[in-house]
N, CA, C and O of each residue as an XYZ file, in Angstrom:
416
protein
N       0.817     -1.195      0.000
C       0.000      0.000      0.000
C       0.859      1.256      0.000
O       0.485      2.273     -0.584
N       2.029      1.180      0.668
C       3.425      2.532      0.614
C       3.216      2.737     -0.564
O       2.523      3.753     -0.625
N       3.472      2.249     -1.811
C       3.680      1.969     -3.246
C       2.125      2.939     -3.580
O       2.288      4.110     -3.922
N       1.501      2.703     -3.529
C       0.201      3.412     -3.612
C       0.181      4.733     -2.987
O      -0.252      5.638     -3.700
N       0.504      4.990     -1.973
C       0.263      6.285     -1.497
C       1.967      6.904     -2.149
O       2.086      8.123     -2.025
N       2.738      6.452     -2.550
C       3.777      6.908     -3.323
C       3.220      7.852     -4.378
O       3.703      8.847     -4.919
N       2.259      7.338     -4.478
C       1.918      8.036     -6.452
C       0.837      8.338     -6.365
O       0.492      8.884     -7.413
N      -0.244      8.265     -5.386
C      -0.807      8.747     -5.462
C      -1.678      9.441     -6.029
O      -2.834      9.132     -6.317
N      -0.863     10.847     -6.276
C      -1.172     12.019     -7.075
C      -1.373     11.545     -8.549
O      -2.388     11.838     -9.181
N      -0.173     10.666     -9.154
C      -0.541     10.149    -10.393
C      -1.965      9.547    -10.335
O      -2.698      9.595    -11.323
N      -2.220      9.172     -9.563
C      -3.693      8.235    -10.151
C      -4.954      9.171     -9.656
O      -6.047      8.810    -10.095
N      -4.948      9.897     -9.118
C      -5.926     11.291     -9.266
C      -5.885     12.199    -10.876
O      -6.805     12.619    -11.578
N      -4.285     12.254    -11.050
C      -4.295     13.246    -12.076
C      -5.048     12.280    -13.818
O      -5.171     12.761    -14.945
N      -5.472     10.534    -13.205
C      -5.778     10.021    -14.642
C      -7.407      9.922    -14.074
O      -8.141      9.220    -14.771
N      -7.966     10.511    -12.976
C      -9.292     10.551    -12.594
C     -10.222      9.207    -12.187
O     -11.407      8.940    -12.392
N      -8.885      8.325    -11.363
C      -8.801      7.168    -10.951
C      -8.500      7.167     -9.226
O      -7.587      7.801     -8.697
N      -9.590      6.217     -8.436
C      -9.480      6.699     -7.060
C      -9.333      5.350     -6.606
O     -10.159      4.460     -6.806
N      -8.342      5.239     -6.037
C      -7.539      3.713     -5.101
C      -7.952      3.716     -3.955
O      -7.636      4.381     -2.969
N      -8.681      2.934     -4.124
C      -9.693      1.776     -3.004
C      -8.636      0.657     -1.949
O      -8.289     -0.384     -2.508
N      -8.304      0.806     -0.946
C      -7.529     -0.685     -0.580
C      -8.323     -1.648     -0.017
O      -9.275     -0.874      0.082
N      -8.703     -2.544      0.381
C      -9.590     -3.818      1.055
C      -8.068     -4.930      1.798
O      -7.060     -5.490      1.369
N      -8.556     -4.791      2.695
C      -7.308     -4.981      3.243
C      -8.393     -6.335      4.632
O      -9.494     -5.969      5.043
N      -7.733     -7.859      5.136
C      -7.979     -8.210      5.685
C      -8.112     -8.329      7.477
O      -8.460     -9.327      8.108
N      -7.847     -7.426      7.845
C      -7.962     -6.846      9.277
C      -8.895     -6.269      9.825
O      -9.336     -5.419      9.052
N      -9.504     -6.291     10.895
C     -10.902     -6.012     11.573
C     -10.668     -4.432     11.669
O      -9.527     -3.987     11.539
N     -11.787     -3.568     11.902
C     -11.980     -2.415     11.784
C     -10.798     -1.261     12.789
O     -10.255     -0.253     12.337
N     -10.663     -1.818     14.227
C     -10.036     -0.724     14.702
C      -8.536     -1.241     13.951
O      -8.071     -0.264     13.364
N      -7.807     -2.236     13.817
C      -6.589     -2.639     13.463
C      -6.739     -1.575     11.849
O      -6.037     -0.598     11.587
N      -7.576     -2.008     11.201
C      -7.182     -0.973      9.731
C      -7.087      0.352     10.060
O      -6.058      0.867      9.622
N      -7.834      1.114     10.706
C      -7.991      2.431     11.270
C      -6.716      2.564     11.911
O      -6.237      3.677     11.694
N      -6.170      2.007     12.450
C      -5.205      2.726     13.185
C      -4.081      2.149     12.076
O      -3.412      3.170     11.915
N      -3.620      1.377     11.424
C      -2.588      1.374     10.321
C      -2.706      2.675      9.727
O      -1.811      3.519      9.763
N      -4.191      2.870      9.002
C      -4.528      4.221      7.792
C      -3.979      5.603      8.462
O      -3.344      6.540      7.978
N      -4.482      5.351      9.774
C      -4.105      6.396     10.317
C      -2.528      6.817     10.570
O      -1.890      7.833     10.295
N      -2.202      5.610     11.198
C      -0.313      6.086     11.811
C       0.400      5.808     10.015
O       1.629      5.840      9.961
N      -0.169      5.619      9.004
C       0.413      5.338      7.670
C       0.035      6.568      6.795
O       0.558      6.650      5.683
N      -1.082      7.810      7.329
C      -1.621      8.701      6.896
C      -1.771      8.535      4.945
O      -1.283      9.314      4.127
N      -2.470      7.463      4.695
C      -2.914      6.969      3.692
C      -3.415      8.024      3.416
O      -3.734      8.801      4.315
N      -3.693      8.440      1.567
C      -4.453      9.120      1.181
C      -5.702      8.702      0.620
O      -6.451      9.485      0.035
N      -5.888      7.769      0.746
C      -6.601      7.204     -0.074
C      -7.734      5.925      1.329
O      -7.376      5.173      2.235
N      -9.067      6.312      0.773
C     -10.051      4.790      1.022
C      -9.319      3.707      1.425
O      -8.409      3.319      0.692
N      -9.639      2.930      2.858
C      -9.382      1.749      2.726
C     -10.886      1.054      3.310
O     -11.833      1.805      3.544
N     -10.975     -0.106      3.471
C     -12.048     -1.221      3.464
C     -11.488     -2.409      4.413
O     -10.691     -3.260      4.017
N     -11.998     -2.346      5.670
C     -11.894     -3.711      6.545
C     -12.095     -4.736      5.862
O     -12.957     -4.341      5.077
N     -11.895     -5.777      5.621
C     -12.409     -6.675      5.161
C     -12.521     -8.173      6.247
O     -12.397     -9.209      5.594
N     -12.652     -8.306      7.194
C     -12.238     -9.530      8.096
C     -12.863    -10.661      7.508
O     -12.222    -11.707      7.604
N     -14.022    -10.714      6.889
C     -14.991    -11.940      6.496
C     -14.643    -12.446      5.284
O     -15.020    -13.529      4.835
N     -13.689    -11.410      4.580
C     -13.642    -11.614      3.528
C     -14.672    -11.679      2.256
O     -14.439    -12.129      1.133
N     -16.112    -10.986      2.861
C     -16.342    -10.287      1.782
C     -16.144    -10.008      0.350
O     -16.452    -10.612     -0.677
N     -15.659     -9.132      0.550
C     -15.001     -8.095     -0.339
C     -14.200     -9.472     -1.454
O     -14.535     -9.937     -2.544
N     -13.397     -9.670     -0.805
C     -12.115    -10.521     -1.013
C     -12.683    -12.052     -2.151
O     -11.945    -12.482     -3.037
N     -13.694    -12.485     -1.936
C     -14.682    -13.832     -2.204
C     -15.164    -13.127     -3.269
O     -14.773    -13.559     -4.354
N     -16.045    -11.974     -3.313
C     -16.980    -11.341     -4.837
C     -15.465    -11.508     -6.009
O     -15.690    -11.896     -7.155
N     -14.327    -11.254     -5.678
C     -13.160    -10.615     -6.229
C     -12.172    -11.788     -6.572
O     -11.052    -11.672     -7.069
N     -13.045    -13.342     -6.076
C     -12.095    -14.596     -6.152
C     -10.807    -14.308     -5.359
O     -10.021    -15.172     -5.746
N     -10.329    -13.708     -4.652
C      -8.755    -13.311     -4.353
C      -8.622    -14.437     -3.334
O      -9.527    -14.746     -2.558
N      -7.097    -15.192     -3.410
C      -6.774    -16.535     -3.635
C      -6.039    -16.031     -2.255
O      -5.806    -14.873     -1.909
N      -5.690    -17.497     -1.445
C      -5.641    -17.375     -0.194
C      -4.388    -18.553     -0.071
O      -4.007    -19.459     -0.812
N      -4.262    -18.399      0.329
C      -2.595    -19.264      0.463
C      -2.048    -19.708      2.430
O      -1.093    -19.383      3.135
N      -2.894    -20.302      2.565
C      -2.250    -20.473      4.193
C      -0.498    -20.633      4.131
O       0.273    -20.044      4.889
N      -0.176    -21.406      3.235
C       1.427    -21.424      3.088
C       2.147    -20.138      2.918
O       3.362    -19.979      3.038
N       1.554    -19.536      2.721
C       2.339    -18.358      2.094
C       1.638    -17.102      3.131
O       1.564    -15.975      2.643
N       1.138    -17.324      4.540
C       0.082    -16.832      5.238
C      -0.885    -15.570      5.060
O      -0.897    -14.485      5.641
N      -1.809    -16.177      3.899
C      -3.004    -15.581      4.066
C      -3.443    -14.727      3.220
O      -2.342    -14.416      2.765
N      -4.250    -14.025      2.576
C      -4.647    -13.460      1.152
C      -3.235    -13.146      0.057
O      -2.248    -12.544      0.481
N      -3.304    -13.514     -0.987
C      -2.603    -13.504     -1.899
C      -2.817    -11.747     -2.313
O      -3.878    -11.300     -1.879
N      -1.960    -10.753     -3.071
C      -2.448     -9.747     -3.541
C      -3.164     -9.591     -4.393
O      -3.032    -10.552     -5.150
N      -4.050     -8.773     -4.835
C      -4.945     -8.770     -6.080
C      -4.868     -7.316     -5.877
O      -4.935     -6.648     -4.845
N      -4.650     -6.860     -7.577
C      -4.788     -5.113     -7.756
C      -6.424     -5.836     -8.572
O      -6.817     -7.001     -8.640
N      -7.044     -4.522     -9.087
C      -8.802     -4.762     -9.553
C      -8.845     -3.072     -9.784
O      -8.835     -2.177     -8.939
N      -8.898     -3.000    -11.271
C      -9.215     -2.062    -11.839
C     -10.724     -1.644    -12.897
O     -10.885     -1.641    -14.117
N     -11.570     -1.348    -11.825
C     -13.055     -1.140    -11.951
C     -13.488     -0.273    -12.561
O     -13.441      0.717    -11.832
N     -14.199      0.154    -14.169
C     -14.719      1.502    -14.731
C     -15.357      2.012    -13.839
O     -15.347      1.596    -12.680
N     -16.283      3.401    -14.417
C     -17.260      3.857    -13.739
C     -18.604      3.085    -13.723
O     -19.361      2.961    -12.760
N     -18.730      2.674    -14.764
C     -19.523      1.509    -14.627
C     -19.419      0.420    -14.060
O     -20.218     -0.443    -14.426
N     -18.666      0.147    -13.247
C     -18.461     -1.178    -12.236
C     -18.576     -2.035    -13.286
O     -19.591     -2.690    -13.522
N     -17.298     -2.062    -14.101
C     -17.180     -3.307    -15.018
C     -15.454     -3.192    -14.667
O     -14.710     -2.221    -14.803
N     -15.092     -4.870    -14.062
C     -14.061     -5.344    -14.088
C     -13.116     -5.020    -15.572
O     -13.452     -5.597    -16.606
N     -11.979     -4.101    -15.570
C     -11.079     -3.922    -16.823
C     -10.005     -4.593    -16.947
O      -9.484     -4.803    -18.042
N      -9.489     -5.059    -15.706
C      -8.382     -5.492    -15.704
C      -8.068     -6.004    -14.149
O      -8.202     -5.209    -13.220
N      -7.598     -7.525    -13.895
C      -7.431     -8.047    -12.602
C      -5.730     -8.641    -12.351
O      -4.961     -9.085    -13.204
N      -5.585     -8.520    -11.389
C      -3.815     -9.420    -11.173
C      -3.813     -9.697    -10.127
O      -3.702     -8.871     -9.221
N      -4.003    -11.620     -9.865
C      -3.909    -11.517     -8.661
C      -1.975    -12.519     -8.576
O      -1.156    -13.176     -9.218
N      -2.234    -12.013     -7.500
C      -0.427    -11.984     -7.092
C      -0.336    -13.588     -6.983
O      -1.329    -14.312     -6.906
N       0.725    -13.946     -6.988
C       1.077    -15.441     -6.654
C       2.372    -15.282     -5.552
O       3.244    -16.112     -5.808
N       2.632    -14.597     -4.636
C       3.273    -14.120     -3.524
C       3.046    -12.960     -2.764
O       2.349    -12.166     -3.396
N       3.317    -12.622     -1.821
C       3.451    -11.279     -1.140
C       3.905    -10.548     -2.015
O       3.096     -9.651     -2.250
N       5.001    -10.462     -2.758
C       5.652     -9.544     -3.611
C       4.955     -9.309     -4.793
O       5.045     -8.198     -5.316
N       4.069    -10.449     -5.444
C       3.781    -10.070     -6.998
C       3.014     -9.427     -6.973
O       1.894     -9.925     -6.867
N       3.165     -7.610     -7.074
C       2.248     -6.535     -7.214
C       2.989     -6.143     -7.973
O       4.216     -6.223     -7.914
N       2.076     -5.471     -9.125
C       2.579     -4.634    -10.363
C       2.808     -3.495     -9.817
O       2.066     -3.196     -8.881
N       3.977     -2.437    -10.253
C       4.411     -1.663    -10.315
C       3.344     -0.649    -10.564
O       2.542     -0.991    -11.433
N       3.101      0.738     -9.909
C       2.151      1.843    -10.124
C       2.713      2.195    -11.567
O       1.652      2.205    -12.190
N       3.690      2.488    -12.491
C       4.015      2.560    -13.516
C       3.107      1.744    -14.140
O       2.078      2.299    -14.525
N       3.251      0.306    -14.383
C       2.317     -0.877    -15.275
C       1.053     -0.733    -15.188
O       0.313     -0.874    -16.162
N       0.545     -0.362    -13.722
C      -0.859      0.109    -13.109
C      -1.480      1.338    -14.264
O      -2.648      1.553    -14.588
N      -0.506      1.857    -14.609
C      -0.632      4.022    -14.490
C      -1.037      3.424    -16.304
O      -2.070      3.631    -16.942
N       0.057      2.752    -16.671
C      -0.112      2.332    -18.436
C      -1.136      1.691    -18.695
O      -1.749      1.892    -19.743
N      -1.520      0.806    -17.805
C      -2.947      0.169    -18.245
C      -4.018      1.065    -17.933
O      -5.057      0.710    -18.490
N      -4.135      2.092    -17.246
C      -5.200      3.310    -17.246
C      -4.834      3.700    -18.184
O      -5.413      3.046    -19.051
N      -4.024      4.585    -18.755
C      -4.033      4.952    -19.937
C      -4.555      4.507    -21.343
O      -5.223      5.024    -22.238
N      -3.902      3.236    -21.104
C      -4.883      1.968    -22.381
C      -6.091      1.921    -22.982
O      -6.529      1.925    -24.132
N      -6.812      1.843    -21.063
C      -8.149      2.286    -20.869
C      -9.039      2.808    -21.295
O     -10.137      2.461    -21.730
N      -8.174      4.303    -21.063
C      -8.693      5.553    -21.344
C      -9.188      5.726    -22.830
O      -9.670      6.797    -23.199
């Protein structure tokens, strides 16, 4: 999520607003967003919710939601999904920023 509030500004200036859904109960996210002064929406997710509509893949070996970026029109039509196959496999806000553009 650092990576996200890094750039931020880029993904306002393509009229694109970053949502996080994050698996931790309500006061635990609140106080991350907060002492992390996120700019951006985040979303408790403990039930996983969120996480299940979105298929996002779960890995006890690897402990516990896999990453998934989910790039949604205004029309709530799925454009583009990646879900991670490690902690690490998140696309770059660059690759993110080019496929909005694509989009566009």
């Amino acid at each position: 999520m650092a990576q996200l509030r890094q750039d931020h500004s880029k993904f306002v200036e393509k009229d694109t607003v970053v949502v996080a859904v994050g698996p931790e109960d309500t006061d635990t996210f609140a106080k991350y967003w907060a002492e992390n002064d996120m700019p951006f929406p985040g979303i408790p997710d403990p039930d996983h919710t969120i996480a299940d509509l979105y298929e996002q893949k779960v890995s006890i070996i690897k402990l516990g939601r896999m990453p998934a970026q989910v790039i949604i029109d205004k029309q709530g039509i799925v454009r583009y999904i990646h879900y991670g196959n490690s902690m690490k496999d998140i696309p770059h806000n660059k690759e993110v920023l080019k496929i909005l553009d694509e989009l566009s």
